[in-house]
Backbone bond lengths (Angstrom), bond angles and torsions (degrees), N, CA, C in turn:
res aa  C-N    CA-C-N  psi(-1)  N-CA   C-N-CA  omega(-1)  CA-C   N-CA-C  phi
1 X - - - 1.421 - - 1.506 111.80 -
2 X 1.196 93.99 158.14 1.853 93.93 -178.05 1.433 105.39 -95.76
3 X 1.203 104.44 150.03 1.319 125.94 174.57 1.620 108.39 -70.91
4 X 1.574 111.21 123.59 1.596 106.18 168.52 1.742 116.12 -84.75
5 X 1.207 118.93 126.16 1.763 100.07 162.66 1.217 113.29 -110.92
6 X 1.591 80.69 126.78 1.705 105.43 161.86 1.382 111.06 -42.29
7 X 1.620 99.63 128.35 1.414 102.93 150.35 1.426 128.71 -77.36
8 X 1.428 102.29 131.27 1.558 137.16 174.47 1.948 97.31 -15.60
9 X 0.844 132.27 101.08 1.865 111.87 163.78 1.685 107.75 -59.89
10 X 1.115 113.82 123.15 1.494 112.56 163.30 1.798 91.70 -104.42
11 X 1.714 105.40 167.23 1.327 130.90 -179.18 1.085 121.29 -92.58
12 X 1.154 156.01 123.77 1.341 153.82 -149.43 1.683 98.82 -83.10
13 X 1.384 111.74 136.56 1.185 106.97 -159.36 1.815 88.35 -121.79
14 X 1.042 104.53 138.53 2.051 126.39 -162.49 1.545 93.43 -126.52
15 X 1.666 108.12 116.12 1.520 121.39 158.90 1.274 111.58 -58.06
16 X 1.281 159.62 118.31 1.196 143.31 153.57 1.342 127.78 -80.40
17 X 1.332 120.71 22.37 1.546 132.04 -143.30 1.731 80.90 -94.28
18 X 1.287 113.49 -54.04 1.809 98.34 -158.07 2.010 93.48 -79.23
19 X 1.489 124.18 -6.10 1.333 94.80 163.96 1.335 116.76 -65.73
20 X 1.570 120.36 -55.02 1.225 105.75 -166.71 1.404 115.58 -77.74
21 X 1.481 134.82 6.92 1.350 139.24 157.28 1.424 121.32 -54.84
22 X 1.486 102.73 -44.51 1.784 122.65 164.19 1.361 103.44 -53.66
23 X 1.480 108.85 -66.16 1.625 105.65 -159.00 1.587 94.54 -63.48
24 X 1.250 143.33 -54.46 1.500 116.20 -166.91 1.531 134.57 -73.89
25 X 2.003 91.24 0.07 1.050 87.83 -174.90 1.807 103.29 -90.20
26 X 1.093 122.51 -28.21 1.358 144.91 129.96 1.837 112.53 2.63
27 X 0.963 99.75 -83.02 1.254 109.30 160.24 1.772 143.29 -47.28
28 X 1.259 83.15 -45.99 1.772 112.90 172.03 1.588 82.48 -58.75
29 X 1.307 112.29 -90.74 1.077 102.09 -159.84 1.856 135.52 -64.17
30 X 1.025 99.63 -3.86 1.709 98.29 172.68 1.899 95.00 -97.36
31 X 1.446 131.86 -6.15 1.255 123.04 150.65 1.533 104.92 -50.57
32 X 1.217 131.22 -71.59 1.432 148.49 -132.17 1.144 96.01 -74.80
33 X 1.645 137.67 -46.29 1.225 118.40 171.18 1.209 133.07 -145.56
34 X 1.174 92.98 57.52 1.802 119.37 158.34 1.142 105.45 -51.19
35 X 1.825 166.53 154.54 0.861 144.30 133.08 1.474 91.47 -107.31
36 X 1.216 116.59 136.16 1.500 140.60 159.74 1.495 121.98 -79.04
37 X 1.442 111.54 149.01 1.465 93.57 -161.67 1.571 93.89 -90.14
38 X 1.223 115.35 156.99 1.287 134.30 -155.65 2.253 94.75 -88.69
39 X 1.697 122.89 141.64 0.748 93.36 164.71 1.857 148.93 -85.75
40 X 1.232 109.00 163.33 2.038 85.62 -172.48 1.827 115.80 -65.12
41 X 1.352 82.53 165.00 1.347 85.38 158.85 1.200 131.68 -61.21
42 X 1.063 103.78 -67.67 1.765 133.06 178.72 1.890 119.43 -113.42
43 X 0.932 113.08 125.25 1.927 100.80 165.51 1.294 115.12 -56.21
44 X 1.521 111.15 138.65 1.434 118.86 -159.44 1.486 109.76 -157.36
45 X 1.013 123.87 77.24 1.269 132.26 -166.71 1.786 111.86 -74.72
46 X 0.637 129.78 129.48 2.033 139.86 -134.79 1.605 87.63 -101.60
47 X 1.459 116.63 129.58 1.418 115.60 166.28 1.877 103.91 -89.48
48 X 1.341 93.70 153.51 1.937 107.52 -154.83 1.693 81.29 -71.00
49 X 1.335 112.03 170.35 1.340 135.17 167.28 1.552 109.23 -156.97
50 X 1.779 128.19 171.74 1.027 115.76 169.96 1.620 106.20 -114.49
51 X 1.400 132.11 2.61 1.183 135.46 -140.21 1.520 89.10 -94.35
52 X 1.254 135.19 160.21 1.287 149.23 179.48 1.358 119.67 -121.48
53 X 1.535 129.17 3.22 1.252 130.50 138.84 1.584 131.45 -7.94
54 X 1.590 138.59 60.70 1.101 142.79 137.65 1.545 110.03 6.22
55 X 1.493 119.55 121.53 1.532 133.90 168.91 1.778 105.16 -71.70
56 X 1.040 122.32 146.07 1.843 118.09 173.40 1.842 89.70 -63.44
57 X 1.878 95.06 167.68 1.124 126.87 -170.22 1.495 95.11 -72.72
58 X 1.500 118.24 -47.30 1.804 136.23 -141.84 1.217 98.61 -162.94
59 X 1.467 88.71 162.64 1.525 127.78 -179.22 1.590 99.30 47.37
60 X 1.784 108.98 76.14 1.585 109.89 -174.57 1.384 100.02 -122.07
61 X 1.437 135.72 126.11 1.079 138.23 130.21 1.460 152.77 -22.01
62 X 1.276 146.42 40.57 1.689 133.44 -132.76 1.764 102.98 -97.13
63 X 1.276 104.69 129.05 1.507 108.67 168.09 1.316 92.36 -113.27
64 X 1.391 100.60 126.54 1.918 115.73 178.43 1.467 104.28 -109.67
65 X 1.455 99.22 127.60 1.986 86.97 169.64 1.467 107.21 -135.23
66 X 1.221 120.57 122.83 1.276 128.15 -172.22 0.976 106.35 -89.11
67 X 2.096 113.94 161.42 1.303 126.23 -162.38 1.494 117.24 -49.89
68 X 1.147 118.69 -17.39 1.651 130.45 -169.21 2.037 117.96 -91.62
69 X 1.820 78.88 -26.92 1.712 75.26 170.63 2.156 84.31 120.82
70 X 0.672 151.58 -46.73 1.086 165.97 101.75 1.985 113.53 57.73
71 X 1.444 101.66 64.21 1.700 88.40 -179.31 1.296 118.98 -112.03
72 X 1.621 98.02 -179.20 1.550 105.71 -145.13 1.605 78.65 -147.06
73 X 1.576 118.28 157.08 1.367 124.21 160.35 1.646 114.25 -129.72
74 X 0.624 130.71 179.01 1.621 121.23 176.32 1.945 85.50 176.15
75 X 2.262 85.76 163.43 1.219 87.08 -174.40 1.578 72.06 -133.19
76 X 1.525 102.06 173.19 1.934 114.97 -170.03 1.736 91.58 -88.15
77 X 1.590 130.56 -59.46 1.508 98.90 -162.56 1.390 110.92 -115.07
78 X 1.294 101.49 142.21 1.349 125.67 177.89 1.499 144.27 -14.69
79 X 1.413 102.44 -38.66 1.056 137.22 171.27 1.792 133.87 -78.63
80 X 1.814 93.07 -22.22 1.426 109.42 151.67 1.383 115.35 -94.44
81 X 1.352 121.30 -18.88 1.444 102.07 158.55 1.765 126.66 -58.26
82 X 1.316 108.74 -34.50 1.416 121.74 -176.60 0.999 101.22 -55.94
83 X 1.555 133.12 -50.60 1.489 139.67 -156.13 1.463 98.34 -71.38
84 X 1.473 128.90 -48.67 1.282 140.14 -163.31 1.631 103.87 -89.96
85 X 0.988 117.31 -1.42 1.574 116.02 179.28 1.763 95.89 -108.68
86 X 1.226 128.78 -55.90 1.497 133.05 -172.33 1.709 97.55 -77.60
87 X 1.201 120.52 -56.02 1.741 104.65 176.88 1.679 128.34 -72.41
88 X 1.588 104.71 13.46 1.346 103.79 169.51 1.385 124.40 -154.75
89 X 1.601 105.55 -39.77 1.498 121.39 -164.44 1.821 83.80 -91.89
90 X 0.771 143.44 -22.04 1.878 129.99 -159.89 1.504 77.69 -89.31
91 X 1.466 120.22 -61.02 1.691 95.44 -172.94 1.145 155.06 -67.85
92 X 1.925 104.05 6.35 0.998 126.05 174.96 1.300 118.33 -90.57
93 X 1.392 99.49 -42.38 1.810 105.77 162.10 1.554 115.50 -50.61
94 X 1.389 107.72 -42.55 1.611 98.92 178.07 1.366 93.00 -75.67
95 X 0.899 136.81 -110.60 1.830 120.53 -152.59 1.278 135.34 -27.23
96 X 1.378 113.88 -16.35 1.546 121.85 162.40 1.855 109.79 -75.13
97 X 1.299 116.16 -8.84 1.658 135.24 -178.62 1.894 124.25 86.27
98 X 1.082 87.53 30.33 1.611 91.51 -178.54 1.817 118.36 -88.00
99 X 0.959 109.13 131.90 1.449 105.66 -159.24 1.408 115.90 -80.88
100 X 1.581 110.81 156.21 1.454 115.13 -173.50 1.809 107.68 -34.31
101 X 1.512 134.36 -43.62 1.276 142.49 -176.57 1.428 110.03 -36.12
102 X 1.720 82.90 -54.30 1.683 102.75 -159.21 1.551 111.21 -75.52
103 X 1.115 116.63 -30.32 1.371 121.48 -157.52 1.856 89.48 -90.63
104 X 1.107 126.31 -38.63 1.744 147.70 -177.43 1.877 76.87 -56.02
105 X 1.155 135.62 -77.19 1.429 154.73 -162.12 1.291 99.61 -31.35
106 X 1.465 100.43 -55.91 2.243 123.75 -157.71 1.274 89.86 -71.29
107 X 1.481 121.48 -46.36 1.207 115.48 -164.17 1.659 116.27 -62.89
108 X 1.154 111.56 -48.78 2.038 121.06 -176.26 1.399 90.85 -68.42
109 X 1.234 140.95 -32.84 1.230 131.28 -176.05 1.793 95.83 -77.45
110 X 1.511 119.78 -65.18 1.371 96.99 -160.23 1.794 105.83 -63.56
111 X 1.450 131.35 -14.08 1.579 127.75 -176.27 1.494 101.38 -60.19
112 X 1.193 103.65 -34.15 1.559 91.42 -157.89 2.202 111.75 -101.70
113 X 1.487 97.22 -0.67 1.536 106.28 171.92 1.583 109.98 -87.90
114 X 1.527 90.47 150.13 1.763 87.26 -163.98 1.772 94.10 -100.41
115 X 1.397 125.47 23.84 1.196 126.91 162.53 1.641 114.46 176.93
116 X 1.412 117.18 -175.94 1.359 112.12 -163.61 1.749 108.69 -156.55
117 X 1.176 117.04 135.11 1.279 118.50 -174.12 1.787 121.97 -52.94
118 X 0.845 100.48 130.16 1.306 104.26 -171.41 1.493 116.73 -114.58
119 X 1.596 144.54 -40.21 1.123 148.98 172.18 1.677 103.33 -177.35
120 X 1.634 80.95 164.51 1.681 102.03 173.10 1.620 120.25 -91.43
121 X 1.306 141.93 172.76 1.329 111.92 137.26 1.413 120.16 -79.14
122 X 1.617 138.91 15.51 1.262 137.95 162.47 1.056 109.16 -43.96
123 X 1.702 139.54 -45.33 1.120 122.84 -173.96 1.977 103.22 -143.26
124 X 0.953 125.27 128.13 1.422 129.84 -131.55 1.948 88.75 -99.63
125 X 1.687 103.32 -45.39 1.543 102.57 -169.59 1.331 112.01 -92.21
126 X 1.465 123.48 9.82 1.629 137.77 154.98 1.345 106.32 -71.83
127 X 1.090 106.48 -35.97 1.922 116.94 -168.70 1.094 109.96 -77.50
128 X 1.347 111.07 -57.39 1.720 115.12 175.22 1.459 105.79 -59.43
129 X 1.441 125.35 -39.55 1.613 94.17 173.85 1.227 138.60 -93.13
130 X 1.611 107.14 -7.76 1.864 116.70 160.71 1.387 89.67 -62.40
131 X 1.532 138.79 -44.62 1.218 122.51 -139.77 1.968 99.05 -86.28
132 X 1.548 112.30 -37.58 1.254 116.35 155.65 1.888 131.33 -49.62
133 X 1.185 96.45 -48.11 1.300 99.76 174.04 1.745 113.56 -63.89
134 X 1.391 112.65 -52.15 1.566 110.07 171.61 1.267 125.64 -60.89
135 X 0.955 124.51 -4.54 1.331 136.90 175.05 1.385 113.99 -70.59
136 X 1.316 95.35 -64.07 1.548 121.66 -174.62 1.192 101.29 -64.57
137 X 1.365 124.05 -67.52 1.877 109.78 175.68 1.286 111.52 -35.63
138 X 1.788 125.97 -59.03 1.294 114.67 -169.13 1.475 129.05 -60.29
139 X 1.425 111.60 -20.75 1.494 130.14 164.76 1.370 108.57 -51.88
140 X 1.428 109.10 -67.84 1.336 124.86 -165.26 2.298 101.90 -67.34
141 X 0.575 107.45 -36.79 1.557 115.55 151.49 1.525 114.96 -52.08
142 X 1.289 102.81 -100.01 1.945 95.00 173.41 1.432 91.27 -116.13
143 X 1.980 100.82 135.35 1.316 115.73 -178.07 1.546 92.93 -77.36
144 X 1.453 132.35 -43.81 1.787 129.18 -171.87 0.860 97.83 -46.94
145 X 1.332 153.77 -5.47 1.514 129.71 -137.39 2.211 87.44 -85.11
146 X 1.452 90.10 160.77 1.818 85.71 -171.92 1.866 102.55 -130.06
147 X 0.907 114.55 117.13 1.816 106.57 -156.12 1.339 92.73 -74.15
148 X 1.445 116.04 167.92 1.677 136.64 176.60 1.233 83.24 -165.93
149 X 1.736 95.42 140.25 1.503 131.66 149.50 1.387 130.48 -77.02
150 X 0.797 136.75 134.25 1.925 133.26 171.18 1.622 106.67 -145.71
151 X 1.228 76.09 102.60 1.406 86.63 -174.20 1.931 123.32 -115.48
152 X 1.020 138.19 121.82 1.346 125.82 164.66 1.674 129.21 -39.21
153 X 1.262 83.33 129.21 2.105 86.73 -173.74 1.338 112.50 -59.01
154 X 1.541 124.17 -12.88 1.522 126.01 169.45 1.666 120.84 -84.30
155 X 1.432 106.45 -31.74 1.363 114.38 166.31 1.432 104.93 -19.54
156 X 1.389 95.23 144.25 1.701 101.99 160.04 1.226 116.81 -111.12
157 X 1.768 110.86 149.62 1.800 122.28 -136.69 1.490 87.68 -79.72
158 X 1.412 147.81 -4.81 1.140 124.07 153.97 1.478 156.37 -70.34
159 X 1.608 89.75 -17.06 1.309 108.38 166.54 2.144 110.88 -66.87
160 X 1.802 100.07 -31.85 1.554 97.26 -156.07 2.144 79.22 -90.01
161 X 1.286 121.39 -18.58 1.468 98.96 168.64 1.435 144.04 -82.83
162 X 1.831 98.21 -12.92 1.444 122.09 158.56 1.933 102.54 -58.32
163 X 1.168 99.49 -58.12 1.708 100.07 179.16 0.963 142.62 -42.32
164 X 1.757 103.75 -47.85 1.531 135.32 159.74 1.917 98.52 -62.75
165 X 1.008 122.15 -50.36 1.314 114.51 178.78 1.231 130.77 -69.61
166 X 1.783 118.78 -22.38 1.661 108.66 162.42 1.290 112.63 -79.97
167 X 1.570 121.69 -20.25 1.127 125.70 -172.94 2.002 108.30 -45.24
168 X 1.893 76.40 -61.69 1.586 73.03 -174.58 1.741 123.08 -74.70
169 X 1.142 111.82 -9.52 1.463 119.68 158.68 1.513 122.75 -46.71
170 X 1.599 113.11 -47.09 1.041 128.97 164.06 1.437 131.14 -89.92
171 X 1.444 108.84 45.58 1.416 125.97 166.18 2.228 85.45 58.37
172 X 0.639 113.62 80.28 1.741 95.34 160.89 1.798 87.98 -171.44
173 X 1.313 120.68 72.61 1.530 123.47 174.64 1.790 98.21 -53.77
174 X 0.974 132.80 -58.27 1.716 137.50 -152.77 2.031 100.20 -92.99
175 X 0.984 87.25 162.02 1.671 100.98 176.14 1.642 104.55 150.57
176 X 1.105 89.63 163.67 1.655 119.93 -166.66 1.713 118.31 -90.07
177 X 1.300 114.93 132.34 1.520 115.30 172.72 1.302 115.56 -110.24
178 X 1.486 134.35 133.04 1.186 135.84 -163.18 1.673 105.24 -96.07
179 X 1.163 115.58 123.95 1.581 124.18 -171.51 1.636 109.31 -136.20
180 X 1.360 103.52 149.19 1.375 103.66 -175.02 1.513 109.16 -97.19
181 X 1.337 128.62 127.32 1.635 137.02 -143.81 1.829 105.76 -75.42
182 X 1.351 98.81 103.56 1.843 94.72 173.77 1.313 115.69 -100.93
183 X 1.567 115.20 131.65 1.264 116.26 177.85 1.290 115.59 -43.66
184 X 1.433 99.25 139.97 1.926 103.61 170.97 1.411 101.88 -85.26
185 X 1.272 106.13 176.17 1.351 116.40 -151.27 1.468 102.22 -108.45
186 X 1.371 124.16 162.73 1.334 124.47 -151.58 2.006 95.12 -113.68
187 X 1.686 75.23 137.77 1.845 77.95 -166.28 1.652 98.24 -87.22
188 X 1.819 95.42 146.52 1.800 105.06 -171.39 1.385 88.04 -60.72
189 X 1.868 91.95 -167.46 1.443 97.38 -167.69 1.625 75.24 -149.57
């Protein structure tokens, strides 16, 4: 009788090229838009509230005032910073004498900060009018813009009534306070 031969087993051979094409593309894209939280200005520890009021998506305003008295304003996109840095702050740098370099410098630095010093409580009617004047540029930049407070629970209530008070100086009666969410309380039975 004749001998049969077995065929040889070969191993099944697997491209792996489109897995790892997936996985980086995978990757690529949860790189691309992660947004990270941006860092603060100042430490600011959030007084509790129970209200559930949602902040807007865009076009947000933030006046930050830290425990010391210490504010800051910032706007969320980028592009209203440009407006408010080239239609006001570049021309102040030039007339104070800072050179095309320098002022080119202020500028990539202020595009890319998510806010900017604004006053101390050292002197209260300096504050109110950086804090008036910035306002008004950022308006005059983007009119949507929608103001919010964030303020520290140690702050003192004059700094957040100067705030409340240019606000309404500057046509903006309504706006938002940023609070850290406390459970409501559980009804007896």
């Amino acid at each position: 009788m004749a001998k049969i031969k077995k065929a040889k087993r070969t191993g099944i051979k697997q491209d792996m090229t489109p897995m790892v094409d997936v996985a980086f593309l995978l990757l690529t894209f949860f790189m691309l838009t992660t947004q990270f939280r941006p860092p603060e200005l100042t430490p600011v520890s959030l007084p509790s509230a129970t209200a559930e009021r949602k902040l807007p998506d865009k076009d947000i305003m933030t006046v930050t005032v830290g425990a010391k008295g210490d504010v800051y304003l910032g706007v969320d996109a980028q592009p209203t910073r440009d407006r408010i840095f080239n239609n006001y702050i570049a021309k102040r740098l030039g007339e104070a004498g800072m050179g095309a370099a320098a002022v080119e410098d202020s500028a990539r630095k202020f595009r890319l900060a998510e806010g900017f010093f604004v006053g101390d409580g050292s002197n209260m009617e300096r504050l109110a009018t950086n804090l008036e004047t910035m306002i008004i540029q950022a308006r005059l930049a983007e009119p949507r813009l929608r103001p919010v407070i964030k303020a520290d629970v140690t702050a003192d209530y004059q700094y957040i009534k100067l705030i409340m008070d240019t606000f309404r100086k500057t046509n903006m009666p309504t706006f938002n306070l940023i609070t850290s969410l406390e459970a409501l309380p559980k009804p007896r039975n």
